[in-house]
CHARMM-style PDB file with segment names, atoms N, HN, CA, C and O in Angstrom:
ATOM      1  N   UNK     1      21.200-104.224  27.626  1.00  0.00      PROA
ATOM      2  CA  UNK     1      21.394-103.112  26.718  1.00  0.00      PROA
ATOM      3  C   UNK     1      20.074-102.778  26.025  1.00  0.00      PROA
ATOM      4  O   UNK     1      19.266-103.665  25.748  1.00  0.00      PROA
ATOM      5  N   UNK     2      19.896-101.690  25.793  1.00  0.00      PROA
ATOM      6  HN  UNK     2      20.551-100.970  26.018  1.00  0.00      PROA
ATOM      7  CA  UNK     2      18.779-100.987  25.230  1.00  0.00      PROA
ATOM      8  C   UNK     2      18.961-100.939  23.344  1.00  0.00      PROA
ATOM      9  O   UNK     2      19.882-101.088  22.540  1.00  0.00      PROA
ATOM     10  N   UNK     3      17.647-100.673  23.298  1.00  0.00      PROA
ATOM     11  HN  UNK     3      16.899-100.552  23.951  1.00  0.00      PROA
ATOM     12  CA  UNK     3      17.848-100.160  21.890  1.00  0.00      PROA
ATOM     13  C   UNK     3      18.213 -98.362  21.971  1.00  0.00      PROA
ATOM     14  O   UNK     3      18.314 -97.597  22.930  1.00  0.00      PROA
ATOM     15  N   UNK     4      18.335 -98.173  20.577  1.00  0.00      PROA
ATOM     16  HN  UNK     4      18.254 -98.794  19.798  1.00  0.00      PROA
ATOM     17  CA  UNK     4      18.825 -96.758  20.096  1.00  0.00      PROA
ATOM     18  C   UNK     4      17.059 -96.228  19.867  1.00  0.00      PROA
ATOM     19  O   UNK     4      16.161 -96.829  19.277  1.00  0.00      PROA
ATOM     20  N   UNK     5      17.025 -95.057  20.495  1.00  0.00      PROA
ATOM     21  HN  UNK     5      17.754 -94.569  20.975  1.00  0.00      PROA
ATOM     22  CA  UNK     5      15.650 -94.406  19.926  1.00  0.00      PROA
ATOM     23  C   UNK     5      15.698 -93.620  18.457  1.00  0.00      PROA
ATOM     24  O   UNK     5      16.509 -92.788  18.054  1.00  0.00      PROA
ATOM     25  N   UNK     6      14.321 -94.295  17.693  1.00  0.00      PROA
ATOM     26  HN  UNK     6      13.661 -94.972  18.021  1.00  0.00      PROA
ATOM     27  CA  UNK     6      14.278 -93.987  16.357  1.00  0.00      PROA
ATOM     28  C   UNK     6      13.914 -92.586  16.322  1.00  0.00      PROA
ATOM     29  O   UNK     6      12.980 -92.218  17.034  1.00  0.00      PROA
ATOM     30  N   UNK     7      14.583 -91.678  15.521  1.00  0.00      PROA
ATOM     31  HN  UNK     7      15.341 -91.977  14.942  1.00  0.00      PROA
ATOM     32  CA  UNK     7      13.900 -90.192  15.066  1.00  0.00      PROA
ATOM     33  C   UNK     7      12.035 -90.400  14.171  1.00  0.00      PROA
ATOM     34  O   UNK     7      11.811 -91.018  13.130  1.00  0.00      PROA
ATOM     35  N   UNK     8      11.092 -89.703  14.978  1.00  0.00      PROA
ATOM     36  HN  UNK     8      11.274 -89.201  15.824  1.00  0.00      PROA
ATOM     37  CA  UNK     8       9.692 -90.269  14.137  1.00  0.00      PROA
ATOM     38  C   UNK     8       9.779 -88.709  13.720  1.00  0.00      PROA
ATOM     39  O   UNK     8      10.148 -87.722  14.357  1.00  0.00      PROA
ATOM     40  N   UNK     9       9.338 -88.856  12.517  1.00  0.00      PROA
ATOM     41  HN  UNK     9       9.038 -89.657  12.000  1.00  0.00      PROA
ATOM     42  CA  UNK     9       9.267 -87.791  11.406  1.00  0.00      PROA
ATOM     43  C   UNK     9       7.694 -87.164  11.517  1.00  0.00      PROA
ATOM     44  O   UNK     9       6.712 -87.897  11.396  1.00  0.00      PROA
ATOM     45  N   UNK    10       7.615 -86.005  11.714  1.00  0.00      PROA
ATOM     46  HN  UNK    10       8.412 -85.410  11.813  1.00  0.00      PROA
ATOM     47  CA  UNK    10       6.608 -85.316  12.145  1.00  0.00      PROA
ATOM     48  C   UNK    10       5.439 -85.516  10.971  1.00  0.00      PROA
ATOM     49  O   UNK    10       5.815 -85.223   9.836  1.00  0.00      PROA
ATOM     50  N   UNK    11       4.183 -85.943  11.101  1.00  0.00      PROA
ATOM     51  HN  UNK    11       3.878 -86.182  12.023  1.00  0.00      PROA
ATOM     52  CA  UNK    11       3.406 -86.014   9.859  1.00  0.00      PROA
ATOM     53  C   UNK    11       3.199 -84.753   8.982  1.00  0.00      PROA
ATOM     54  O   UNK    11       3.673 -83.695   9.395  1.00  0.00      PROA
ATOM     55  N   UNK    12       2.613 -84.778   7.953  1.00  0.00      PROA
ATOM     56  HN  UNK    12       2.228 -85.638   7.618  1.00  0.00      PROA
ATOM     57  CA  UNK    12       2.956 -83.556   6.995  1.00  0.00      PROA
ATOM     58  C   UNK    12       1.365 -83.182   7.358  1.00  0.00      PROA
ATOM     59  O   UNK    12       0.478 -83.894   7.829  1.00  0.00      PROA
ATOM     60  N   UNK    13       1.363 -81.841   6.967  1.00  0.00      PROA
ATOM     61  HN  UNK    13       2.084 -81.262   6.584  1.00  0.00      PROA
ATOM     62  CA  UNK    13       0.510 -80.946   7.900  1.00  0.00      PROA
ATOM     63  C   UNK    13      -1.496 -81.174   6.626  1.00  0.00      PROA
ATOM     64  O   UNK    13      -1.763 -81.447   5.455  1.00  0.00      PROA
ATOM     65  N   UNK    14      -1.846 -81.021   7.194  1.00  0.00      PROA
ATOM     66  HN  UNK    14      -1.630 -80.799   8.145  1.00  0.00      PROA
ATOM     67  CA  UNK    14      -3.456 -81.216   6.098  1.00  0.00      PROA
ATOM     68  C   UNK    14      -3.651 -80.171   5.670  1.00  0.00      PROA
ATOM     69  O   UNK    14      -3.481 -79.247   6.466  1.00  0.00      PROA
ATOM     70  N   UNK    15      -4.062 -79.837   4.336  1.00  0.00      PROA
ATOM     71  HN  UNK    15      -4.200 -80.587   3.689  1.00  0.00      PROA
ATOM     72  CA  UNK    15      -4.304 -78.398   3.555  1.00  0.00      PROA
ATOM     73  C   UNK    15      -5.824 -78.524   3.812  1.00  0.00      PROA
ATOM     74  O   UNK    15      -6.336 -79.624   3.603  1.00  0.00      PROA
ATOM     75  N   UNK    16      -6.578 -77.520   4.238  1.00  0.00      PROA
ATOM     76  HN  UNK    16      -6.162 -76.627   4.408  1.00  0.00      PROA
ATOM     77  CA  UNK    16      -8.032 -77.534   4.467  1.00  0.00      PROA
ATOM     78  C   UNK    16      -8.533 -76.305   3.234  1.00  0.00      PROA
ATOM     79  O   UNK    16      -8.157 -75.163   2.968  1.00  0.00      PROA
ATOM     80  N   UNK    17      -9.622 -77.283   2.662  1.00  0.00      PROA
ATOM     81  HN  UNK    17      -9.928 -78.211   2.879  1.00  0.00      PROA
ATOM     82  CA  UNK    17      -9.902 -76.320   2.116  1.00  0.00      PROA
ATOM     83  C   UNK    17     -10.820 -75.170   2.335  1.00  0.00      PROA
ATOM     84  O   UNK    17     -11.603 -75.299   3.276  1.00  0.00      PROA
ATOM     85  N   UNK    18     -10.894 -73.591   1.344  1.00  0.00      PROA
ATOM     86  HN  UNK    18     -10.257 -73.486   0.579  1.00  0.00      PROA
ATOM     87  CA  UNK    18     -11.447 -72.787   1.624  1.00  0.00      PROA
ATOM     88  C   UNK    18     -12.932 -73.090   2.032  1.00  0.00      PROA
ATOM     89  O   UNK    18     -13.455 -74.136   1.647  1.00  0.00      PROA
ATOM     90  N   UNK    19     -13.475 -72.377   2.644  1.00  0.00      PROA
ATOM     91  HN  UNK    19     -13.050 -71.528   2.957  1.00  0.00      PROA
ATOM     92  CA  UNK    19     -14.660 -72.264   3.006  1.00  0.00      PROA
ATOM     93  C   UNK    19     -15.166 -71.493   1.729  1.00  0.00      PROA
ATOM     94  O   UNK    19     -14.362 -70.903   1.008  1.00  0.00      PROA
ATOM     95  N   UNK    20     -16.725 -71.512   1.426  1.00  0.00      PROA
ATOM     96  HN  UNK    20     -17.379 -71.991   2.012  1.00  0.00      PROA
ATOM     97  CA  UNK    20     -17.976 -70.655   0.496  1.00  0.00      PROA
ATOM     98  C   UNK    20     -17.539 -69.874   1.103  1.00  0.00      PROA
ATOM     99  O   UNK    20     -16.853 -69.989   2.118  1.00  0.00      PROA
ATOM    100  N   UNK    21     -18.054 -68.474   0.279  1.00  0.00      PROA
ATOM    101  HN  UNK    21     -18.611 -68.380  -0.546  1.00  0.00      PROA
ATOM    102  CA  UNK    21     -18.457 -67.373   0.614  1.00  0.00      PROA
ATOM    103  C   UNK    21     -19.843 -66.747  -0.068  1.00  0.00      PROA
ATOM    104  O   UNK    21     -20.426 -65.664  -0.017  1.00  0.00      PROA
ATOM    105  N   UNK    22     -20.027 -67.887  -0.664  1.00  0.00      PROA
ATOM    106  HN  UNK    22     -19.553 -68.767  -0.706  1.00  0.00      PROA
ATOM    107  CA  UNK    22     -21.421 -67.624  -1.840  1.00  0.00      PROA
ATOM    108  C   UNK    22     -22.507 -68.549  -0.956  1.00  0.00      PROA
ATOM    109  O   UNK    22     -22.026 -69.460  -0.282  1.00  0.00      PROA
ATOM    110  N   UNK    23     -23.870 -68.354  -0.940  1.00  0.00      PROA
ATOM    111  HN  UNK    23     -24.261 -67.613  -1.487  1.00  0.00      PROA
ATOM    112  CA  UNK    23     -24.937 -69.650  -0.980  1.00  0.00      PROA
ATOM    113  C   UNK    23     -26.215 -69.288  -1.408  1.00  0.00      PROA
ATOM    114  O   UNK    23     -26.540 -68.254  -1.990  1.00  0.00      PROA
ATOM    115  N   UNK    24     -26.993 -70.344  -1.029  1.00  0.00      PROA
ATOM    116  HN  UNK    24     -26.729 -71.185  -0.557  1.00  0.00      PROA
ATOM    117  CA  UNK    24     -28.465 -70.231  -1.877  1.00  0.00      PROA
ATOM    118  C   UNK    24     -29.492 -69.476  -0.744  1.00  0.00      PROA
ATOM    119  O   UNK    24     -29.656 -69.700   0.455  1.00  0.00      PROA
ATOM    120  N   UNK    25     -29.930 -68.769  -1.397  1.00  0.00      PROA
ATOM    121  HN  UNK    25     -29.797 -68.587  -2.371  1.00  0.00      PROA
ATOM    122  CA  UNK    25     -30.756 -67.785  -0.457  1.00  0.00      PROA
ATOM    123  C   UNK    25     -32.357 -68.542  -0.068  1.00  0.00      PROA
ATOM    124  O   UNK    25     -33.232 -68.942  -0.837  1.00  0.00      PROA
ATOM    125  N   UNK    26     -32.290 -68.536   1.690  1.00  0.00      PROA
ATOM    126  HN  UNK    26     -31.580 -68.211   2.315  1.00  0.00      PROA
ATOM    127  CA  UNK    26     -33.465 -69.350   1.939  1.00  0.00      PROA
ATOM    128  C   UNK    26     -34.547 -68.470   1.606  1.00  0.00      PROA
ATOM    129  O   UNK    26     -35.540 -69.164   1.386  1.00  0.00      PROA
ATOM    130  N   UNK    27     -34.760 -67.420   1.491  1.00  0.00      PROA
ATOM    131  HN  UNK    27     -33.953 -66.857   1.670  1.00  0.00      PROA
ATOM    132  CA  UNK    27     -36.202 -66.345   0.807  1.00  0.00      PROA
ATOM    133  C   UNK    27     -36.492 -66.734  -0.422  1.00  0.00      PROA
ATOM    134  O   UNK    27     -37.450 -67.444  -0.727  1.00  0.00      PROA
ATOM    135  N   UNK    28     -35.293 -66.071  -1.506  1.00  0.00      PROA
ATOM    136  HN  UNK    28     -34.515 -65.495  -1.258  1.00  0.00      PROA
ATOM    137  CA  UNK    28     -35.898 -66.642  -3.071  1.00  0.00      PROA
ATOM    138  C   UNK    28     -35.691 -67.942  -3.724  1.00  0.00      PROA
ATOM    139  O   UNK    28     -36.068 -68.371  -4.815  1.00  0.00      PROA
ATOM    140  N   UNK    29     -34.889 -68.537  -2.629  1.00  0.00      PROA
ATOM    141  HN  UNK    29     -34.584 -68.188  -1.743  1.00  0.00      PROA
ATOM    142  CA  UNK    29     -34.348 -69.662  -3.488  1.00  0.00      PROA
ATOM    143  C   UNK    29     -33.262 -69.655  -4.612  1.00  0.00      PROA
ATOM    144  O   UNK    29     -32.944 -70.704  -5.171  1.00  0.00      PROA
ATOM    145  N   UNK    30     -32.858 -68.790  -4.843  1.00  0.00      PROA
ATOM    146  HN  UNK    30     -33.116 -67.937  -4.388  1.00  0.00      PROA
ATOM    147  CA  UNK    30     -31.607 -68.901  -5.558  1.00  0.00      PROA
ATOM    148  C   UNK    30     -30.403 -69.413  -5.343  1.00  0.00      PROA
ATOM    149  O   UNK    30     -29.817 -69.323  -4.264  1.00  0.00      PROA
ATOM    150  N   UNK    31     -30.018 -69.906  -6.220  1.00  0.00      PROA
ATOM    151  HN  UNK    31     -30.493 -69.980  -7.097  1.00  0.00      PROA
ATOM    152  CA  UNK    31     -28.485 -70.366  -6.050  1.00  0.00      PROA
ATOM    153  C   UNK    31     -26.982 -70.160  -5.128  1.00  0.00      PROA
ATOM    154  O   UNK    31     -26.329 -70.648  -4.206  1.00  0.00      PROA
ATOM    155  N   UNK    32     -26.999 -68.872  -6.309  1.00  0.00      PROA
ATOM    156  HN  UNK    32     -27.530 -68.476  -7.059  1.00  0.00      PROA
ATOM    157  CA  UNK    32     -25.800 -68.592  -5.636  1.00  0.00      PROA
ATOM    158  C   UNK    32     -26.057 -66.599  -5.146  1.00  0.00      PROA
ATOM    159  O   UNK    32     -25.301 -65.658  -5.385  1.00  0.00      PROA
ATOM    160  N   UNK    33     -27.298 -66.609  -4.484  1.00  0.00      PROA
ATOM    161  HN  UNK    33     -27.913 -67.373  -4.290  1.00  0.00      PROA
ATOM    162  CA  UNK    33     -27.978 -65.190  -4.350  1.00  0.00      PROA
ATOM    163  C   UNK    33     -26.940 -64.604  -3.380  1.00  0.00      PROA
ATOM    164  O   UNK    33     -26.218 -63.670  -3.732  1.00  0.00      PROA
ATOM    165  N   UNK    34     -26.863 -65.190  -2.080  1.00  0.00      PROA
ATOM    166  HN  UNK    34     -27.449 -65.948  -1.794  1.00  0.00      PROA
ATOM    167  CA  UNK    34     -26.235 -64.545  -1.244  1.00  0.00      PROA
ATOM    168  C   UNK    34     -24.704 -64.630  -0.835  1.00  0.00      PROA
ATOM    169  O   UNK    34     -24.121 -65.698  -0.648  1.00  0.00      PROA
ATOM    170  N   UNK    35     -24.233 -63.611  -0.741  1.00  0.00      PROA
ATOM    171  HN  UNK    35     -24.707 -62.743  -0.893  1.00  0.00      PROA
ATOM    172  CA  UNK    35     -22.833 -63.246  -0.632  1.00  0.00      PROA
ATOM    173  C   UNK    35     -22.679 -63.078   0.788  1.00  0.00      PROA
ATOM    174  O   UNK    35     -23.598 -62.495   1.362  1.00  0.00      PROA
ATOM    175  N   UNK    36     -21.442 -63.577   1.644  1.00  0.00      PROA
ATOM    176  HN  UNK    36     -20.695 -64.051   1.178  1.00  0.00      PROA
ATOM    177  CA  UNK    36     -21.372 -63.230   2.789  1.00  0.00      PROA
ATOM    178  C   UNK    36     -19.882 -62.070   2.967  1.00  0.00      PROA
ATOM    179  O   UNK    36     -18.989 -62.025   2.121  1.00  0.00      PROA
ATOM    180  N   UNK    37     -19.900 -61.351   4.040  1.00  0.00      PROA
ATOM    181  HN  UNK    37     -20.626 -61.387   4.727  1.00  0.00      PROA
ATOM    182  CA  UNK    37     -18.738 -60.491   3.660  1.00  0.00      PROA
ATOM    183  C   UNK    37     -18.270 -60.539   5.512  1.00  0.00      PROA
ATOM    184  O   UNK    37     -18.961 -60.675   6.522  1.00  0.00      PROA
ATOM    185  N   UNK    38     -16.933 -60.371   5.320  1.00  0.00      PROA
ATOM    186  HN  UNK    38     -16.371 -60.261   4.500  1.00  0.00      PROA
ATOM    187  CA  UNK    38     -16.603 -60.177   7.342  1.00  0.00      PROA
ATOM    188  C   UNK    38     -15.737 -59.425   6.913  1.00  0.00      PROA
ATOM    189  O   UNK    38     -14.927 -59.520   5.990  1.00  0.00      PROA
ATOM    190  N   UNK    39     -15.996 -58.539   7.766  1.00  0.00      PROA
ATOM    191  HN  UNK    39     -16.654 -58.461   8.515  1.00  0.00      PROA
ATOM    192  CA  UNK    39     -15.591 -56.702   8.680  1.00  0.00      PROA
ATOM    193  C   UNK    39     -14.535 -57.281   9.678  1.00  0.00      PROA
ATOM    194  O   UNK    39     -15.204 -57.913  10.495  1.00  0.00      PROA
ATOM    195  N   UNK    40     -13.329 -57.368   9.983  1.00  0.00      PROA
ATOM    196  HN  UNK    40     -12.786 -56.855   9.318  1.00  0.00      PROA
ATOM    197  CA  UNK    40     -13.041 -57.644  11.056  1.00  0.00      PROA
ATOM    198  C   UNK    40     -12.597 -56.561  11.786  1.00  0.00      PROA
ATOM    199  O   UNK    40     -12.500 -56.653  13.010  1.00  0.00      PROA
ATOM    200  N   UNK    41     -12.270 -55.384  11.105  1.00  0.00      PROA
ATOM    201  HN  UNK    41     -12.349 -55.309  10.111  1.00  0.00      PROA
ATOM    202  CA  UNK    41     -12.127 -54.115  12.062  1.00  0.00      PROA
ATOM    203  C   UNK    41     -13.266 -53.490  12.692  1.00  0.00      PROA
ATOM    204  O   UNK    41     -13.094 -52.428  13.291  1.00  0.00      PROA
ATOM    205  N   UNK    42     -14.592 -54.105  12.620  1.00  0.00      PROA
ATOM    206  HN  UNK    42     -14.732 -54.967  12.134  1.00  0.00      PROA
ATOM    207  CA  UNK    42     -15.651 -53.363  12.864  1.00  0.00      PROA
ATOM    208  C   UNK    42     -16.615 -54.426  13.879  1.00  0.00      PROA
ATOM    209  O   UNK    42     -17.406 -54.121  14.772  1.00  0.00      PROA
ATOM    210  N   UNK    43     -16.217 -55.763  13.369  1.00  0.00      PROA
ATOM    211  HN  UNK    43     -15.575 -56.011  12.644  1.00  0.00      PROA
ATOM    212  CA  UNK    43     -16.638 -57.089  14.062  1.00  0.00      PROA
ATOM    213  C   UNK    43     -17.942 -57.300  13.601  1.00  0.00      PROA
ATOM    214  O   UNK    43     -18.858 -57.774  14.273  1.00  0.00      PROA
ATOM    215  N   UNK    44     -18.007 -56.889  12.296  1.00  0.00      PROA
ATOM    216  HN  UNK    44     -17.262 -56.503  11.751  1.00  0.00      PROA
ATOM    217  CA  UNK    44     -19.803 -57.391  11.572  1.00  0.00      PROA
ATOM    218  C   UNK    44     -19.366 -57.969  10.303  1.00  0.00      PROA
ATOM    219  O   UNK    44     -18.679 -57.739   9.308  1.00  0.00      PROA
ATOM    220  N   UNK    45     -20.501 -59.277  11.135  1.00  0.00      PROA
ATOM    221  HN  UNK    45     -21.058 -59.463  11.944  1.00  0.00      PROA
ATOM    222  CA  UNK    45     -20.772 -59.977   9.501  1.00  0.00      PROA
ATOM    223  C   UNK    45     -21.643 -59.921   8.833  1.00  0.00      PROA
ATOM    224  O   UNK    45     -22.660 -60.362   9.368  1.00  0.00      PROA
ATOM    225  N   UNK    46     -21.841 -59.379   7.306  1.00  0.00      PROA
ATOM    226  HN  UNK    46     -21.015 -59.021   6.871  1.00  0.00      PROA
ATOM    227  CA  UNK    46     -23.067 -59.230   6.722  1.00  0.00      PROA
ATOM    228  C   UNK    46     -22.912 -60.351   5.497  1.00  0.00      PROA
ATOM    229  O   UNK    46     -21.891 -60.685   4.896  1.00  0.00      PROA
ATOM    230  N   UNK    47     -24.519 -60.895   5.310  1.00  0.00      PROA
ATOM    231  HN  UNK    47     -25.349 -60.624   5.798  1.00  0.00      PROA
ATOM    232  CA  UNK    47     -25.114 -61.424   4.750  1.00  0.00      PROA
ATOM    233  C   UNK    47     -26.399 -60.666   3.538  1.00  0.00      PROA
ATOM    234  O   UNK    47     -27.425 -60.112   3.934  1.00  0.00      PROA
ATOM    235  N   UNK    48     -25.935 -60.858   1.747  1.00  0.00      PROA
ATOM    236  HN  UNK    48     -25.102 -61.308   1.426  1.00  0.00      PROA
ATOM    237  CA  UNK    48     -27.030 -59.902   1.545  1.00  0.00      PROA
ATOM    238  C   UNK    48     -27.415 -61.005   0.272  1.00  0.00      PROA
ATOM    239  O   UNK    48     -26.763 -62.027   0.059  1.00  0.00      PROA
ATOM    240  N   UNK    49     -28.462 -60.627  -0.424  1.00  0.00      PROA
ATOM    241  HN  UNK    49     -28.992 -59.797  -0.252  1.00  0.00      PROA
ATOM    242  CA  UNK    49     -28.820 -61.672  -1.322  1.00  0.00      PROA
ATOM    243  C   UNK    49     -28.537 -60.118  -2.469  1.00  0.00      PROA
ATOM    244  O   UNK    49     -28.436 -58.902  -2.309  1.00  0.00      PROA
ATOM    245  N   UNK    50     -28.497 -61.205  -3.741  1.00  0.00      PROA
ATOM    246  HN  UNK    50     -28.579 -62.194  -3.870  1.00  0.00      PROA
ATOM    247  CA  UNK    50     -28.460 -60.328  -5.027  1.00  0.00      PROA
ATOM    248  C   UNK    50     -29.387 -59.908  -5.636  1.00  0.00      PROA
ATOM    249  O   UNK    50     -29.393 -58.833  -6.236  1.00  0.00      PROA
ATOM    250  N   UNK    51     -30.495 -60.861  -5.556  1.00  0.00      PROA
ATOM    251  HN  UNK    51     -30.490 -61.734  -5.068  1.00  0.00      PROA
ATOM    252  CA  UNK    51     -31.686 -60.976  -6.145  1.00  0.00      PROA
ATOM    253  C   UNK    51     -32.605 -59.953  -5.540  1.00  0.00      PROA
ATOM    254  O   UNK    51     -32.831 -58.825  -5.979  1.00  0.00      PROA
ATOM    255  N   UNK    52     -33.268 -60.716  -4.097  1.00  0.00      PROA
ATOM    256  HN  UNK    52     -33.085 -61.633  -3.741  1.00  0.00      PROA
ATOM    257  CA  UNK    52     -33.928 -59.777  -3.904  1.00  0.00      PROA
ATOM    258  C   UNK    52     -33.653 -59.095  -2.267  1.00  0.00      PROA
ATOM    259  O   UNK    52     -34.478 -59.318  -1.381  1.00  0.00      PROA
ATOM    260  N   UNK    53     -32.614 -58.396  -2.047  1.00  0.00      PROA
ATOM    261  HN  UNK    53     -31.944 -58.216  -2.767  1.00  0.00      PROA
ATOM    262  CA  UNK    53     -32.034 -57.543  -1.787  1.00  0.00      PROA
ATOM    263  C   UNK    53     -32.219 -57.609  -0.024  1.00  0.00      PROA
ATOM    264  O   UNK    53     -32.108 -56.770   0.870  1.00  0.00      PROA
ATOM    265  N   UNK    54     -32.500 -58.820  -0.062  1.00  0.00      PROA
ATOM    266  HN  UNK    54     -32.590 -59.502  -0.788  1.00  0.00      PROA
ATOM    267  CA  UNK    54     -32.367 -59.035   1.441  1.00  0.00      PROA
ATOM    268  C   UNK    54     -31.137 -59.140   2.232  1.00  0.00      PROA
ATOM    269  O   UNK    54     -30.088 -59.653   1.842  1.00  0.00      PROA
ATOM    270  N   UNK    55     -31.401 -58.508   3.595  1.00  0.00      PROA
ATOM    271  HN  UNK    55     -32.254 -58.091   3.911  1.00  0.00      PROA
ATOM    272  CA  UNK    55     -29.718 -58.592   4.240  1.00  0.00      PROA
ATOM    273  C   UNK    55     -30.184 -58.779   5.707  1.00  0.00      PROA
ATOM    274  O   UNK    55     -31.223 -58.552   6.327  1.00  0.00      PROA
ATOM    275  N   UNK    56     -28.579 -59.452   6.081  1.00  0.00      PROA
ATOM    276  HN  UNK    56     -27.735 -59.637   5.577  1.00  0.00      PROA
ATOM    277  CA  UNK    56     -28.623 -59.681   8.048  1.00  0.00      PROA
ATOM    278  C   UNK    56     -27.266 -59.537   8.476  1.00  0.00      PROA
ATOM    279  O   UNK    56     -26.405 -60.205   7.902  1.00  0.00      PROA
ATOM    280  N   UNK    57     -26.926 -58.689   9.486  1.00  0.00      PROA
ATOM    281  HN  UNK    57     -27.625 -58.146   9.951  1.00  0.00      PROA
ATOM    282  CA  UNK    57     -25.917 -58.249  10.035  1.00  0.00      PROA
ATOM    283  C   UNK    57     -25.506 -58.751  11.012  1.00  0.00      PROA
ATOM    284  O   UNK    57     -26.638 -58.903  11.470  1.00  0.00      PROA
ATOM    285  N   UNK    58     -24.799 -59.215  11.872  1.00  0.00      PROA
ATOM    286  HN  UNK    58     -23.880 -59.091  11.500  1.00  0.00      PROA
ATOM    287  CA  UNK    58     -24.562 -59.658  13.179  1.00  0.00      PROA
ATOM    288  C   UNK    58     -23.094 -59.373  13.620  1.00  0.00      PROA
ATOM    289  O   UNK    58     -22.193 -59.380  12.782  1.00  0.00      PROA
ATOM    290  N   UNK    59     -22.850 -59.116  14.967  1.00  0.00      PROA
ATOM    291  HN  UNK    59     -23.582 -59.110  15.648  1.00  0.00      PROA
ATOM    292  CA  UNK    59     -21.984 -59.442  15.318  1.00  0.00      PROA
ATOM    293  C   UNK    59     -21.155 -60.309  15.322  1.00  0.00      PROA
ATOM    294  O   UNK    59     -21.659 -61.406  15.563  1.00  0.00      PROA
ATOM    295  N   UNK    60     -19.740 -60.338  15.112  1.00  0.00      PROA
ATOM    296  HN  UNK    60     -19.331 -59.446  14.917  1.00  0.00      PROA
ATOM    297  CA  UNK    60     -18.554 -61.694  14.769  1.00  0.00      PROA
ATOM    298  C   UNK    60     -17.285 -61.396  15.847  1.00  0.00      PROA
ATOM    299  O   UNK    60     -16.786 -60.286  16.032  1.00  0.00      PROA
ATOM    300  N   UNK    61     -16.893 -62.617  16.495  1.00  0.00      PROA
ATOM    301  HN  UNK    61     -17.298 -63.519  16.345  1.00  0.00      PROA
ATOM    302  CA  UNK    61     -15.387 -63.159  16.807  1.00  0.00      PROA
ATOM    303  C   UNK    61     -14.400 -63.063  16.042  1.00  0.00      PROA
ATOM    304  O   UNK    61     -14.345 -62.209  15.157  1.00  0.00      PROA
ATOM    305  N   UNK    62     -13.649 -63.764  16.226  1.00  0.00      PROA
ATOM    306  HN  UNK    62     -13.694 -64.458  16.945  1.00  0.00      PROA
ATOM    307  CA  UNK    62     -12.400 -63.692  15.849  1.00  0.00      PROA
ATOM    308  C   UNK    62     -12.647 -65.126  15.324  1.00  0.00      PROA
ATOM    309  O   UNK    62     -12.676 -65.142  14.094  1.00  0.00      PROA
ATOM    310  N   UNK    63     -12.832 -66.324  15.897  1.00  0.00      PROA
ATOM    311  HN  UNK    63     -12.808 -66.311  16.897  1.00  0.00      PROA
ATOM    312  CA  UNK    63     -13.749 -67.269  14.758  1.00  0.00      PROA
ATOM    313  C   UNK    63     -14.186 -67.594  14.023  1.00  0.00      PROA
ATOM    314  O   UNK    63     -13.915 -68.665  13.481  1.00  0.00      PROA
ATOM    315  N   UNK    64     -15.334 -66.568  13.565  1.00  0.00      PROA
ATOM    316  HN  UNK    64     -15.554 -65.697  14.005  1.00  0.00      PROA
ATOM    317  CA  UNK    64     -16.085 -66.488  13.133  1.00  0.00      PROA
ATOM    318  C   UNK    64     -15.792 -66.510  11.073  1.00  0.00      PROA
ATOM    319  O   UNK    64     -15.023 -65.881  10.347  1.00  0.00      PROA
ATOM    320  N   UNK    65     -16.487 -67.200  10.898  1.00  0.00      PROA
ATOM    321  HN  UNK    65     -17.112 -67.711  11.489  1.00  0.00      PROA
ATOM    322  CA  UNK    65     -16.440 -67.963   9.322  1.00  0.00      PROA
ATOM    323  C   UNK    65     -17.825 -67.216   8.481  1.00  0.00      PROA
ATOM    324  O   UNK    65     -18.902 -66.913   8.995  1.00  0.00      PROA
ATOM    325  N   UNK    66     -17.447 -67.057   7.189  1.00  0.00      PROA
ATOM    326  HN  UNK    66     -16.573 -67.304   6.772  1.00  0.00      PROA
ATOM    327  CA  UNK    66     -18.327 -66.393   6.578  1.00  0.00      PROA
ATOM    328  C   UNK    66     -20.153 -67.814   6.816  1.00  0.00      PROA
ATOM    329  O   UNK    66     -21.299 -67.468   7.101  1.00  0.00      PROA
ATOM    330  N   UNK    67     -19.693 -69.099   6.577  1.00  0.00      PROA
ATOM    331  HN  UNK    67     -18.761 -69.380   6.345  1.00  0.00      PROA
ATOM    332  CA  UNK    67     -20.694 -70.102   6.601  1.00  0.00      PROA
ATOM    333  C   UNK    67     -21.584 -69.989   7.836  1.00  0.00      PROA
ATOM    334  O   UNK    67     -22.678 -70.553   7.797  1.00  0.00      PROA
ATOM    335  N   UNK    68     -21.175 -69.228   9.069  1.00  0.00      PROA
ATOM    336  HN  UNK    68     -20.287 -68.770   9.101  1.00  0.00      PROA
ATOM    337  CA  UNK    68     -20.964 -69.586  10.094  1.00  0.00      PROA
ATOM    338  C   UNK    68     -22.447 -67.841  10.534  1.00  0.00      PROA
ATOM    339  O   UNK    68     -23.110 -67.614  11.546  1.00  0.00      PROA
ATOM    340  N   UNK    69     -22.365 -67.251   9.495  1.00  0.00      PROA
ATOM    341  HN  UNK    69     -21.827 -67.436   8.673  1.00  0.00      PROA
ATOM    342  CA  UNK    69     -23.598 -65.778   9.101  1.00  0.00      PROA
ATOM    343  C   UNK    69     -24.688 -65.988   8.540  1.00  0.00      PROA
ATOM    344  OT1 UNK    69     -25.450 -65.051   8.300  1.00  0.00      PROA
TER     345      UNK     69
END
């Protein structure tokens, strides 16, 4: 005779947290200079600083993470 198979209870799921959307700008060095922003109807991610007014655009996936510009 066999045993009875135990019900295993599905593990509870991991909360990940948010990603930045802020960082320190490698030109001026500031803190929290640059802002990243994603377009997904347009598929561009832009990158601009506050300070001194630098920016970079690129193309984005469906992947694609503001950290990740």
């Amino acid at each position: 005779m066999g045993k009875r198979k135990s019900r295993v209870k599905p593990a509870p799921k991991k909360r990940m947290d948010k990603l930045d959307t802020v960082f320190s700008c490698p030109f001026c060095n500031h803190g929290t200079g640059v802002e990243c922003r994603v377009d997904m109807k347009n598929l561009i991610g832009e990158a601009s600083c506050k300070i001194c007014q630098e920016s970079f655009n690129i193309v984005i996936t469906a992947l694609t993470e503001p950290i990740d510009i």
